[in-house]
C-alpha positions as CSV (number, residue, x, y, z in Angstrom):
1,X,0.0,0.0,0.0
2,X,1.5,3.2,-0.9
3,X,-0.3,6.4,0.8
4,X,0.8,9.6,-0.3
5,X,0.3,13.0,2.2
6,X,2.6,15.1,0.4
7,X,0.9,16.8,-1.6
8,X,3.3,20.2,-1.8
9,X,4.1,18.3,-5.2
10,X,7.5,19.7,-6.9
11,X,6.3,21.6,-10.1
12,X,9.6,22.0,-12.4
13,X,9.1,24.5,-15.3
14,X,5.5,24.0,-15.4
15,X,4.4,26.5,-17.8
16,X,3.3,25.8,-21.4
17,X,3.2,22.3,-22.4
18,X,2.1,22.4,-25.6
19,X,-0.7,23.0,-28.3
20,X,-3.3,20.5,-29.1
21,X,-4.5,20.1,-32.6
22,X,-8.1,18.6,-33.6
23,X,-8.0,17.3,-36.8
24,X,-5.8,18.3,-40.0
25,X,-7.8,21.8,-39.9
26,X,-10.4,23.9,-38.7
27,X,-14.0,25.0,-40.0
28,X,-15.4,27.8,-38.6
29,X,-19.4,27.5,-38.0
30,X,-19.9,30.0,-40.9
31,X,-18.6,27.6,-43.0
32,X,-20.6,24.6,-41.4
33,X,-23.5,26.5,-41.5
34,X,-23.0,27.8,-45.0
35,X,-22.3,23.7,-46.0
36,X,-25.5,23.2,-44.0
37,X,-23.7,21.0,-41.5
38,X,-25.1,22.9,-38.7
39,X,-26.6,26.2,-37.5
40,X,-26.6,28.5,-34.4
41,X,-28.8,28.0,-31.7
42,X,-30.6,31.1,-31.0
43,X,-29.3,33.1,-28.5
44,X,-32.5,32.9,-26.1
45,X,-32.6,29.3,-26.8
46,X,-28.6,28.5,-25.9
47,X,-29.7,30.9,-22.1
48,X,-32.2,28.5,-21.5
49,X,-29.4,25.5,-22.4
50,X,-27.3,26.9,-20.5
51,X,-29.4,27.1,-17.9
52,X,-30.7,23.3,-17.8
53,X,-27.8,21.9,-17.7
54,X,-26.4,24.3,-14.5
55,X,-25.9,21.8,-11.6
56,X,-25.5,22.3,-7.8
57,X,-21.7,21.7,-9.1
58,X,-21.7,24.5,-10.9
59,X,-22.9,26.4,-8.1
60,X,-20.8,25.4,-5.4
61,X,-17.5,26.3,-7.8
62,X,-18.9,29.8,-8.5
63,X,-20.1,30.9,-5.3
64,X,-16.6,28.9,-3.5
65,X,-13.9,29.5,-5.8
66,X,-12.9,33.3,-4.5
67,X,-12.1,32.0,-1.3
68,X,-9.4,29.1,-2.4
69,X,-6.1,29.9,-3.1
70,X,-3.5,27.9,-4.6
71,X,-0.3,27.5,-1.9
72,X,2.9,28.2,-4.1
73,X,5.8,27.5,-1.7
74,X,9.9,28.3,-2.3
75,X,12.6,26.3,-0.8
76,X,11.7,23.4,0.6
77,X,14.8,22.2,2.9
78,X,16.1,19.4,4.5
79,X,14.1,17.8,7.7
80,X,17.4,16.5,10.1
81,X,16.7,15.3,13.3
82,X,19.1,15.8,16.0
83,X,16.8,15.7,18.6
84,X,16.0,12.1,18.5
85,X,12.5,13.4,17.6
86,X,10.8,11.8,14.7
87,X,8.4,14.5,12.6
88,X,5.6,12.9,11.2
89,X,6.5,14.5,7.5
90,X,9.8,12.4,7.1
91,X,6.6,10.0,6.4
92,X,5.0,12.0,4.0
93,X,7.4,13.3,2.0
94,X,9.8,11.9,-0.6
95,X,13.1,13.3,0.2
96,X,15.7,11.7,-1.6
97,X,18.2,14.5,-1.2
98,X,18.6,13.2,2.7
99,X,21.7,11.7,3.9
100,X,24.2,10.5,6.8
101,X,25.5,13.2,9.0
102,X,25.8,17.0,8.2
103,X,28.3,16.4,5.6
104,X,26.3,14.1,3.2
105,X,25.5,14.6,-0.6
106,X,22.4,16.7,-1.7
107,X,21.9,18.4,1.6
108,X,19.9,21.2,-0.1
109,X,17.2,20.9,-2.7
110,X,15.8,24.5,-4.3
111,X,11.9,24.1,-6.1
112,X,8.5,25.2,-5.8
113,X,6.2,23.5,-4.7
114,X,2.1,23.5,-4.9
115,X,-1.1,23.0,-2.4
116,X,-4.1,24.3,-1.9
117,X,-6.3,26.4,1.0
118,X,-9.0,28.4,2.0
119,X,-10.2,31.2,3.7
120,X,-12.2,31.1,7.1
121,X,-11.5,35.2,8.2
122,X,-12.1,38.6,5.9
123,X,-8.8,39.9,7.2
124,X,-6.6,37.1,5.5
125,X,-6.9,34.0,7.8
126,X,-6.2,30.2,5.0
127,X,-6.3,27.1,6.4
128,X,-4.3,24.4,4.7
129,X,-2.4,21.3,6.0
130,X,0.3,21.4,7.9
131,X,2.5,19.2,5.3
132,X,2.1,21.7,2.6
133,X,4.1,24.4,4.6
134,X,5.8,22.4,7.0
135,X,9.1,22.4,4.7
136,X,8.9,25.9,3.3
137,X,11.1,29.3,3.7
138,X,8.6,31.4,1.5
139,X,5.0,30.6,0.8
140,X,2.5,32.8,-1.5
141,X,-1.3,32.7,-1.5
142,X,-2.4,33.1,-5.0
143,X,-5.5,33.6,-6.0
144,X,-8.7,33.1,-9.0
145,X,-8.7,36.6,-10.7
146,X,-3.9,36.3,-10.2
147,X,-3.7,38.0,-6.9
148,X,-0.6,37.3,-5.0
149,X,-0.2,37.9,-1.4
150,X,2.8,36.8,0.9
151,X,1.4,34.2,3.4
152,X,2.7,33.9,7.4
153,X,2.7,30.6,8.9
154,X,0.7,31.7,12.4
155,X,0.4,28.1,13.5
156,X,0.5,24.6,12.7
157,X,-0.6,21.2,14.1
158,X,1.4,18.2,12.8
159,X,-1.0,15.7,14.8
160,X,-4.3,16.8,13.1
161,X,-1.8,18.1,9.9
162,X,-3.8,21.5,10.1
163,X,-1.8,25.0,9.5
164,X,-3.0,28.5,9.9
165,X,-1.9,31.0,7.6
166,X,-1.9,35.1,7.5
167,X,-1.7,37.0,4.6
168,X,-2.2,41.2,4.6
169,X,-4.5,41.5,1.7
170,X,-5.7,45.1,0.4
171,X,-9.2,44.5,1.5
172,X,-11.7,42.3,3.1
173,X,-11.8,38.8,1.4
174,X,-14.7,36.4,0.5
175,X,-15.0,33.0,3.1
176,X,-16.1,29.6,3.1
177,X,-18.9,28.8,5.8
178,X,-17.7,25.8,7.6
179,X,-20.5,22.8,7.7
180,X,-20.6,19.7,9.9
181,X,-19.2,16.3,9.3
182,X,-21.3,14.6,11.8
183,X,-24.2,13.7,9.6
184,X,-22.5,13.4,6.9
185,X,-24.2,10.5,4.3
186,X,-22.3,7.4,2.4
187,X,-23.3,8.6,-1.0
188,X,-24.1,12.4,-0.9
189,X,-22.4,14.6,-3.7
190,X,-19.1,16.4,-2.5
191,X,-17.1,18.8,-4.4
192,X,-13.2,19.3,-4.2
193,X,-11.2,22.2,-5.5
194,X,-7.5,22.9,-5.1
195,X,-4.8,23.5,-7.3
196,X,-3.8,19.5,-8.6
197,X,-0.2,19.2,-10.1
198,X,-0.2,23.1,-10.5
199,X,-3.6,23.5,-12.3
200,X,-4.8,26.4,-10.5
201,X,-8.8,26.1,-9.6
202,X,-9.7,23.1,-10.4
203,X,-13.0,21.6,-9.4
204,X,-14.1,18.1,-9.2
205,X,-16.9,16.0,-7.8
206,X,-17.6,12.7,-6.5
207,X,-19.4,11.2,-3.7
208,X,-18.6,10.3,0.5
209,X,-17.4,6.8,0.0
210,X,-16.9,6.1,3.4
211,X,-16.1,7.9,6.6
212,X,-14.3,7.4,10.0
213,X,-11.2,5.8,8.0
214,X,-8.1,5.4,10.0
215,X,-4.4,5.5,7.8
216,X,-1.2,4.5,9.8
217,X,1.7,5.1,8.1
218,X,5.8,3.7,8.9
219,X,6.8,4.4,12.4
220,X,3.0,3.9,13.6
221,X,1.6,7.8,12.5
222,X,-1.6,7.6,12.0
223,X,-4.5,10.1,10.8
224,X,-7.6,9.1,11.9
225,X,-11.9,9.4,11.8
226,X,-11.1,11.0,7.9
227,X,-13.9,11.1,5.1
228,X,-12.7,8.4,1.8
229,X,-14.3,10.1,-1.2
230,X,-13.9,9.6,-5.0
231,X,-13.9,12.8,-6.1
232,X,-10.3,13.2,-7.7
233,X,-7.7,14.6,-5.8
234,X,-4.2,14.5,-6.8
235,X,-0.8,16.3,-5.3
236,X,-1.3,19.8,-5.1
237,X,-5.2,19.4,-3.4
238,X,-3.8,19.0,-0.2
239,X,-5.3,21.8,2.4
240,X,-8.3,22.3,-0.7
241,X,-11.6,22.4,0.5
242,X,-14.3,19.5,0.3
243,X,-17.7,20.8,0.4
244,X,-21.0,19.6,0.4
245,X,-24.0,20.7,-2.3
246,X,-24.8,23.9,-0.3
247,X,-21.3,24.9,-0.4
248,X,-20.7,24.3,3.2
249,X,-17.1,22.9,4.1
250,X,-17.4,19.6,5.4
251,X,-13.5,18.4,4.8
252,X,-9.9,19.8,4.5
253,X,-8.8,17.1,1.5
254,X,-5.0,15.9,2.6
255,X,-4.4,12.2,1.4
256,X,-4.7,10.0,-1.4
257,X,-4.2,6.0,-1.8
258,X,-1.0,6.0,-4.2
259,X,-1.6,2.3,-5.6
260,X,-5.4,3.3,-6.2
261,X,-7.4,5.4,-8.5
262,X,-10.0,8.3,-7.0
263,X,-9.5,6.7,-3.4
264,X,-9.1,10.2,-1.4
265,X,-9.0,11.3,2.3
266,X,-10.0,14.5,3.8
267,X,-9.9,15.9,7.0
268,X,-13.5,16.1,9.0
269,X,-14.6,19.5,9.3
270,X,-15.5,18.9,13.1
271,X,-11.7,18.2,13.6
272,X,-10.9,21.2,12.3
273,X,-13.4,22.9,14.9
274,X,-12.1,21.1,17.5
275,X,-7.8,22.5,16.8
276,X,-9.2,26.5,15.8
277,X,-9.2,28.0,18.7
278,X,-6.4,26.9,20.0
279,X,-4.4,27.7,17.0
280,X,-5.9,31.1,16.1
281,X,-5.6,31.6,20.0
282,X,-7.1,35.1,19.7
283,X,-6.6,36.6,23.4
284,X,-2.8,35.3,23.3
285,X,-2.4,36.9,19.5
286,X,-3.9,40.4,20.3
287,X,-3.3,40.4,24.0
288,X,-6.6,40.6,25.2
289,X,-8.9,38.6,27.9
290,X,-12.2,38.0,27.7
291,X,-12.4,35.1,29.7
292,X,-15.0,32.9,27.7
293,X,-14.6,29.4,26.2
294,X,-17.2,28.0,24.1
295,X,-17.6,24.3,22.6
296,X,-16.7,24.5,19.5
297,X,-18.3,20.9,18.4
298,X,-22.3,21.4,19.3
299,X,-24.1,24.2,19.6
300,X,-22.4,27.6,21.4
301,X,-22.5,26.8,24.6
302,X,-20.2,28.0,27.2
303,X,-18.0,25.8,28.9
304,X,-15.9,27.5,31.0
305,X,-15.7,31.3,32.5
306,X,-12.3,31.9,33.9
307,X,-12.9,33.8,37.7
308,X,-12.1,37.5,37.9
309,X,-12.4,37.8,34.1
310,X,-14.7,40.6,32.2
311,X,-16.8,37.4,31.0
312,X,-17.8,36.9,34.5
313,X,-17.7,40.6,35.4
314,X,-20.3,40.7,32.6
315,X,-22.3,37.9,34.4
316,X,-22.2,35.0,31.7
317,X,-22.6,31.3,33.4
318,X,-21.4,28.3,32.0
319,X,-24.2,26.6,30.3
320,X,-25.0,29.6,28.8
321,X,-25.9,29.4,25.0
322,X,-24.6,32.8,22.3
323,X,-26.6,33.4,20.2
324,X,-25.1,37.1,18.9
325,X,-22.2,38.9,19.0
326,X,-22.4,42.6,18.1
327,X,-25.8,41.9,16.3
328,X,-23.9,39.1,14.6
329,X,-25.6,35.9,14.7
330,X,-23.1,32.9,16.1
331,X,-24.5,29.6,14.4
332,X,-21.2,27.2,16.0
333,X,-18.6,27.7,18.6
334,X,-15.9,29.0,16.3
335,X,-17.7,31.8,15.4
336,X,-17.5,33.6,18.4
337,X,-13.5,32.9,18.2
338,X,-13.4,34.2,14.7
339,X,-15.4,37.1,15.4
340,X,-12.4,38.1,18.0
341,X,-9.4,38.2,15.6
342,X,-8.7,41.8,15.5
343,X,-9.9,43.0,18.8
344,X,-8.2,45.2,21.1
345,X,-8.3,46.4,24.8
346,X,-10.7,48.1,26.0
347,X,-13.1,46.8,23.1
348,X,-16.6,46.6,23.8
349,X,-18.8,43.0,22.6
350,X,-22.4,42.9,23.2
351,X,-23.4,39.8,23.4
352,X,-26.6,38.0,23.0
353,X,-27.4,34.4,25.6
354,X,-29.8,31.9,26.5
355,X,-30.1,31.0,30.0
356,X,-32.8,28.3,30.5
357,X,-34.4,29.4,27.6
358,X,-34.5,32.8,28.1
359,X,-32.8,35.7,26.6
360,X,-29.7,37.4,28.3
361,X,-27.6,40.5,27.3
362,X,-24.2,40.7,28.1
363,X,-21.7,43.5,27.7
364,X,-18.2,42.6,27.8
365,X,-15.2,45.2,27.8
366,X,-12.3,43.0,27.0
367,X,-8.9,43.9,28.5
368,X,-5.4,43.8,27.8
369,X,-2.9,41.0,29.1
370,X,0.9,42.7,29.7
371,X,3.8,42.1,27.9
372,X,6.2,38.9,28.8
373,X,9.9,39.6,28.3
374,X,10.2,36.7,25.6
375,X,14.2,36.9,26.0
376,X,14.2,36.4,30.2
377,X,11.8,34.0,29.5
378,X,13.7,32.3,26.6
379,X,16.6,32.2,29.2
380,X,15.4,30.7,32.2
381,X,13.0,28.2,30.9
382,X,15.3,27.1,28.3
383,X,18.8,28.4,28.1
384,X,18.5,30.4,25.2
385,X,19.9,33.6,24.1
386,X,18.2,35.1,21.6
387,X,17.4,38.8,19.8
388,X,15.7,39.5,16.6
389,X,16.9,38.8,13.4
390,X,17.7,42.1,11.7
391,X,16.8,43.0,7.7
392,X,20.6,42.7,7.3
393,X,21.2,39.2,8.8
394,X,17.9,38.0,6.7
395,X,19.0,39.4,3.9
396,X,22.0,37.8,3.9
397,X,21.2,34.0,5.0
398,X,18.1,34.5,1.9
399,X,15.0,34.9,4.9
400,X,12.4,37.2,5.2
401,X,12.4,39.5,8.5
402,X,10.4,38.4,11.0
403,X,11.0,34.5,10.1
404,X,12.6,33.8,13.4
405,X,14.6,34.4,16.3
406,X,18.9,34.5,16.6
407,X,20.7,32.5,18.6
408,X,23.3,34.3,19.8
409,X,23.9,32.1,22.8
410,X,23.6,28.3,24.7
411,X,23.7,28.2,28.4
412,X,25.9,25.4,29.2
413,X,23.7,22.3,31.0
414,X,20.8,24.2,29.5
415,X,17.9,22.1,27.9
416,X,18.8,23.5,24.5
417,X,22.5,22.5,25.0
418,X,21.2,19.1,25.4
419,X,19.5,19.3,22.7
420,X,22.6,20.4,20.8
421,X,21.1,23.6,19.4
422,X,23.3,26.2,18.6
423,X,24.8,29.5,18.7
424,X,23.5,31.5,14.9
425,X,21.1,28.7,14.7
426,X,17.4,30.3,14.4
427,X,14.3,30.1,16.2
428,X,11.5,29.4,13.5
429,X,8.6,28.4,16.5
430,X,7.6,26.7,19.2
431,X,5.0,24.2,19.8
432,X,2.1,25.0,17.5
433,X,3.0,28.5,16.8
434,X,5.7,30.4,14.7
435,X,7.9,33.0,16.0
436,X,8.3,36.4,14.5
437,X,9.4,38.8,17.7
438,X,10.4,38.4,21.2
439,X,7.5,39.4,22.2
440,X,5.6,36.3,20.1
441,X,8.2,33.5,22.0
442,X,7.1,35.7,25.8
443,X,3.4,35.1,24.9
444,X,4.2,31.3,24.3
445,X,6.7,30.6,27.0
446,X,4.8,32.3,29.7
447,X,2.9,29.6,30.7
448,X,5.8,27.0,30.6
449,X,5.9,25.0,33.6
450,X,8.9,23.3,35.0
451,X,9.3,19.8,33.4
452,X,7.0,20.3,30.6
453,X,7.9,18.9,27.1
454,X,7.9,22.2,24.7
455,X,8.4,21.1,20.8
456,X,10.9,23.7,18.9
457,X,11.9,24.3,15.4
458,X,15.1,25.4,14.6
459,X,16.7,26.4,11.3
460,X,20.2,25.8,11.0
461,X,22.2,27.4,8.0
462,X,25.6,26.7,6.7
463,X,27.6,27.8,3.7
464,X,26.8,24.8,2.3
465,X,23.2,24.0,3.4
466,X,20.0,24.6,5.3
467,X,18.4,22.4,7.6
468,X,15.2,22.4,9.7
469,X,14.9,20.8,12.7
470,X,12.5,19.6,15.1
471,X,12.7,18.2,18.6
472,X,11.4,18.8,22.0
473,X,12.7,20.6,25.3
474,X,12.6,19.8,29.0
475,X,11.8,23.6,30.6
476,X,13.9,23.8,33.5
């Protein structure tokens, strides 16, 4: 059995392949009409044609298709693993450029590479799977009508393979409204489109062939509860949406059966619920409390509301049920997360409850957390010394600013001397989340309690090579 996940499929010099020609010539339909071989259909009559044979297919791809991007990633680099900490991708990925010890052949391997996403936020929040950005230095959301837009890893989950990406676009951009995968029928029509082997926007359609399948891979990794469909996915779908007839997105696609034809895996929807919050972690990102968390999987209900916190102050209970947010109506959990993303201190929310089946307003004034000093942090949790990486440095190792953190020191006995990390190594993230700033590594290291496991990434860079690593760290 061959099972293939990466889909960030290598696309060398894809650009014109060729011309097609139909026949030794070409007759115009003057001429056919003229030989009386045919005649044109009447322009009222080819509307109403046109119209018969539009299909819920049709519909799904014009209404969706503004809100997919294709994933077009630079430099994908070696995975090494000095850590003794296997990543899930060495799986998934067919990296033949891998070798014995720092100094083997083909340490570095320069292409692009293509997948797919989606948008879930007006202000430039794609989903896509973890595996199609887990390798990359550079990553561009591209999309329909040939806008390009610079894309941010925010956060990624290797266990669920689910990424979060940010991109700054010049105005507010069309979403896909996520469905449910918990009634989801053998049989019902579902709809993919990505970006297969490069082909930008493709749509295709198919059925749920099965669902809660479970795929193990070598070294016992294993995706499981994922939706088997027929609808054709091929590399380059991966992080694509699968929807259902209304357009609703029932499935992140990520997996296909490589000794098969049109046997394809998606991601359920209601996992993708279930990782959201936690990865767009809205009150650690914008440094706000509100105090409220809210089941993501059912209907809105609130299941916890931390003490001392303006949800409380505000009088919400758990049990509780939303129902608005600022005149908003909150249909799932996750809405109420996505309609944070941008707040700030001092921000106002009026929101609307149920308590026992009766109406409740709320009015919460959300308020700011303080900063952590992500370098004294760094440094007594893990032993590292760290500052920004400046434009210049950047520049000159071929990153972008903001990619990471500096080494600039090791404490000796230190976790991350144990972990043989070192000095001009860089900090690309921690855990779930990348690392831009300081302050981004205080707001993850804050919480840290002695003894807990904390996964890093670390880039390393050579004259000769790059190499990403991952592993994990004791904080001391």
């Amino acid at each position: 059995m061959r099972l293939l996940i990466g889909f960030g499929v290598a696309v060398l010099g894809l650009g014109t392949v060729g011309t097609m020609w139909l026949g030794s010539g070409s007759v115009d339909a003057a001429e056919r009409t003229r030989a009386g071989q045919g005649s044109a259909t009447p322009r009222g009559a080819a509307d109403e044609n046109r119209a018969a044979r539009r299909s819920p297919v049709v519909d799904v791809f014009e209404a969706s298709r503004d809100a997919v991007v294709n994933i077009s990633s630079k430099e994908i680099i070696t995975v090494r693993n000095p850590f003794g900490f296997e990543s899930i991708f060495e799986d998934f990925f067919d990296m033949p450029f891998r070798g014995p010890g720092l100094d083997g052949p083909q340490r570095q391997l320069t292409r692009t590479s293509v997948g797919s996403g989606f948008v879930i936020h007006s202000d430039g929040y794609i989903v896509t799977n973890s595996h199609v950005v887990a390798q990359t230095a550079e990553r561009k959301a591209i999309f329909a009508d040939g806008r390009e837009f610079d894309a941010q890893v925010i956060a990624s989950d290797p266990s669920r393979d689910v990424a979060i990406l940010k991109i700054d676009a010049d105005q507010p951009l069309p979403t896909l409204k996520l469905g449910r995968s918990d009634d989801l029928m053998i049989g019902e029509t579902v709809i993919a489109i990505g970006n297969p082997l490069g082909y930008q926007h493709t749509v295709t359609a198919g059925v749920v062939s099965a669902i809660d399948r479970d795929l193990q891979f070598a070294r016992n990794r294993t995706l499981s509860g994922l939706i088997q469909t027929d609808a054709s996915i091929n590399p380059g779908n991966s992080g694509g949406p699968l929807l259902n007839v209304l357009g609703e997105l029932i499935g992140v696609n990520t997996a296909i059966r490589g000794d098969a034809q049109n046997i394809g895996f998606a991601i359920p929807v209601d996992r993708l619920r279930e990782v959201l919050p936690e990865l767009l972690d809205v009150e650690r990102l914008y440094r706000i409390v509100c105090g409220l968390s809210v089941d993501t999987l059912d209907s809105p209900n609130v299941t916890a509301v931390q003490p001392g916190s303006p949800a409380e102050k505000a009088g919400i209970k758990v049990g509780d049920v939303l129902c608005q947010i600022d005149g908003q109506p909150i249909h799932q959990g996750i809405d109420f997360s996505i309609a944070l993303i941008g707040s700030q201190p001092n921000r106002v929310i009026d929101l609307e409850l149920q308590r026992g089946g009766q109406p409740v307003a709320a009015r919460v004034k959300l308020i700011g957390r303080p900063l952590p000093d992500g370098a004294a942090l760094a440094r007594a949790k893990l032993g590292l010394v760290l500052e920004e990486l400046s434009n210049e440095v950047a520049g000159d190792w071929g990153l972008k600013p903001g990619s990471g953190l500096l080494i600039t020191g090791v404490e000796p006995e230190s976790p991350a001397e144990a972990a043989r990390i070192q000095r001009r190594d860089v900090l690309l993230g921690v855990g779930r989340h990348a690392v831009s700033s300081l302050d981004d590594l205080g707001h993850l290291l804050e919480d840290a309690r002695s003894g807990e496991l904390i996964t890093v990434s670390i880039l390393r860079i050579d004259r000769r090579f790059k190499q990403m690593m991952t592993g994990e760290l004791t904080v001391r």
